[in-house]
Structure formats: structure tokens, C-alpha cells
C-alpha positions in Angstrom: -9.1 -4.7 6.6 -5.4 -2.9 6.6 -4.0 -1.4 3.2 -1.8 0.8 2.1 -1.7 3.2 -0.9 2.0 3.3 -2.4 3.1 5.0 -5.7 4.2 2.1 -8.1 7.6 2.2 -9.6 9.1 0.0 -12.0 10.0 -2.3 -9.3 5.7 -3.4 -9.3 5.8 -3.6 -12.9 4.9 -7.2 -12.6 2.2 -6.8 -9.8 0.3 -3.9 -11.6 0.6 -5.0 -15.0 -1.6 -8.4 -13.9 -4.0 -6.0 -12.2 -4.2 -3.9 -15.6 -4.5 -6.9 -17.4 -7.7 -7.4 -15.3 -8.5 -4.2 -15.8 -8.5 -4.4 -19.6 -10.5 -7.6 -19.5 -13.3 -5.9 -17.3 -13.6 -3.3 -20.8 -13.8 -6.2 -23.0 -10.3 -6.3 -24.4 -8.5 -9.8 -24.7 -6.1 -10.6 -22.4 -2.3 -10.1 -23.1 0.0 -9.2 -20.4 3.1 -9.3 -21.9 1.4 -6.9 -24.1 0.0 -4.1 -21.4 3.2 -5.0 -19.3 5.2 -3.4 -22.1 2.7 -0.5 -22.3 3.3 0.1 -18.3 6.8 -0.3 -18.3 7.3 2.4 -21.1 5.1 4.9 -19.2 7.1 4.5 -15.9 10.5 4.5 -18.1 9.1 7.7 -19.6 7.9 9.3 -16.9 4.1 9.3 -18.6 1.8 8.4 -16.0 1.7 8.2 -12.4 0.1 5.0 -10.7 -1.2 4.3 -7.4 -1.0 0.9 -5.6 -3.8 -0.2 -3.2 -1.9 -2.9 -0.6 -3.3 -5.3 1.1 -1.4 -8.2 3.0 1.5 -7.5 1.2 -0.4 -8.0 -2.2 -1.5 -5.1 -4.9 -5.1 -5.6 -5.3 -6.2 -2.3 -7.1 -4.5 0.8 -8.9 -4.9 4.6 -9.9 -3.1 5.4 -13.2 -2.8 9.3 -13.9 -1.7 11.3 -17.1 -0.6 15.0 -16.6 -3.3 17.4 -18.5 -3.6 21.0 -18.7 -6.6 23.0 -18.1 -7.0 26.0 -20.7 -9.2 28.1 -18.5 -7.6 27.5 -15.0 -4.4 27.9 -16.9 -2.9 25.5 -14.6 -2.3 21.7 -14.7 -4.8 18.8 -14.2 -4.6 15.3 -13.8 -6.4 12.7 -16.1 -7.8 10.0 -13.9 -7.5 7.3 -17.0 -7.8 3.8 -15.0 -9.2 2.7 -11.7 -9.1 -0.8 -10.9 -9.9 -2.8 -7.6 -9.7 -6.8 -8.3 -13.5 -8.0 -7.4 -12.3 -10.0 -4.9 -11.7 -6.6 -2.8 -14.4 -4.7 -3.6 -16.7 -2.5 -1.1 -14.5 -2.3 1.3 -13.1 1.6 0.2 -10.4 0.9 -1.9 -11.6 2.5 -4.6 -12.0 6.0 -2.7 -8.5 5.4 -1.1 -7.5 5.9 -4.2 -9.4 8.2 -5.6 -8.3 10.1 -2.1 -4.8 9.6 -2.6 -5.0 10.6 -6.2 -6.6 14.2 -5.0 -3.8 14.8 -2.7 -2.0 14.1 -5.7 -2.8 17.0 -7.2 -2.4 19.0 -4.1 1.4 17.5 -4.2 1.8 18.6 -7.7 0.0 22.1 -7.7 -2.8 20.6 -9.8 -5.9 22.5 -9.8 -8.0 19.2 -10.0 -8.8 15.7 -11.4 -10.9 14.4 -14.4 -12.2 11.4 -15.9 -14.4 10.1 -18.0 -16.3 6.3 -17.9 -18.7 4.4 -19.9 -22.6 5.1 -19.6 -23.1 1.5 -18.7 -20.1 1.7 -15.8 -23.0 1.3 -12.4 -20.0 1.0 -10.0 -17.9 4.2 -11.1 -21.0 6.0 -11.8 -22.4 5.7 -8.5 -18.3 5.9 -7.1 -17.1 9.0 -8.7 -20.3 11.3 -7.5 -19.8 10.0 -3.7 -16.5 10.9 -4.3 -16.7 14.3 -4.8 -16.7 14.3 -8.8 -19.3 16.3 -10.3 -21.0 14.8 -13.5 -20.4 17.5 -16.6 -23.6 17.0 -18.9 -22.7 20.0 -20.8 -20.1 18.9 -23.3 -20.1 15.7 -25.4 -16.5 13.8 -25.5 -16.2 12.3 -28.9 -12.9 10.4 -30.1 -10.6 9.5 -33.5 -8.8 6.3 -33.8 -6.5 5.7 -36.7 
């Protein structure tokens, strides 16, 4: 299979915003487009994230979504891997670590000393991914979280 990885700009808005959509509905959120289409186009308008298009046939069929972070001990910045997506129909066939690849040299592009993410317990696909991929798995600290 052929692909390409291309940074998204506001111009995919409608293409990635289905993927997210699917993306959400995989973490058992209800589907809303329009919704999470708004969210997108704020954070390319904003400059708030940077996203990652897999290609294929002319046709986005997975995406990379990154936040800017900073590291307090490498004193440096860092990249927050928040969403990887690749539409089932595509899976297995290395999508996912193109962009997990592209998303490295991301960080060498943008003199970040690294990537990090985080993914649920039960998540067998990206917990079996993100170790292959060069991740290492940090059992030392517990991530704990405050909604209002």
C-alpha cells in the first residue's frame, strides 16, 4: 500500500475532523462532528496543536494530533502525543508507526527533546504499538486528573 504523511492545515479540517469524530467514538464519546470540527478548527486557528495526516489514495485515513509541553528537568520542550487514530479499515498495515515516526522527526524539527503520551489500561492495540515503537512504559508515577 502507498501513503503519505502530510501536516493538516485548515484546508483538511473537514477530512480530519470525520477521522476525530471516529476517534472520539472509539473512547466511548457520542458522536458530534460539528462539535469536534469546531474544537479542531480553533486549534489550527490558534496555532494549539499540530496534526499529522496518514494519506492513502488521495484519502486521510489516520492522524497524529500534538500539543507543545515542556519538560522541567530537560529544561527543554516536549511534545504531547494526545490522539492517534487509524480508521479500522487501515489497520496493520504501519500506519500507525508512520506516524508515530513522522511525529518523532517532529520533534527533531522543533528542537524537542522527546514525545509523551499516555493511553488507557485496557487500549491492547497502543499498548502493544507504543513499546514496538520505541516508547518506554513509565510505571513510576501515577497520572491522576481534575475535571470541573
Amino acid at each position: 500500500m502507498s501513503y503519505k504523511i502530510k501536516k493538516a492545515s485548515l484546508e483538511d479540517l473537514e477530512e480530519t475532523a470525520e477521522l476525530f469524530n471516529l476517534y472520539r467514538i472509539f473512547y466511548r464519546q457520542e458522536s458530534d462532528v460539528e462539535k469536534g470540527k469546531a474544537f479542531l478548527r480553533e486549534r489550527f486557528l490558534n496555532s494549539e496543536s499540530d496534526i499529522f495526516l496518514a494519506i492513502v489514495d488521495g484519502k486521510a485515513v489516520g492522524f497524529a494530533q500534538l500539543y507543545k509541553l515542556f519538560h522541567y528537568t530537560k529544561l527543554e520542550r516536549q511534545w504531547l502525543l494526545s490522539d492517534l487514530f487509524v480508521h479500522p479499515d487501515y489497520r496493520g498495515q504501519g500506519l500507525s508507526v508512520a506516524l508515530i515516526d513522522r511525529s518523532k522527526q517532529w520533534c527533531e524539527e522543533t528542537g524537542a527533546c522527546g514525545l509523551m503520551l499516555e493511553t488507557e489500561k485496557t487500549n491492547d492495540i497502543g499498548n502493544s504499538l507504543y513499546p514496538r515503537c520505541g516508547f518506554q512504559y513509565d510505571g513510576a508515577h501515577n497520572y491522576y486528573y481534575w475535571w470541573k
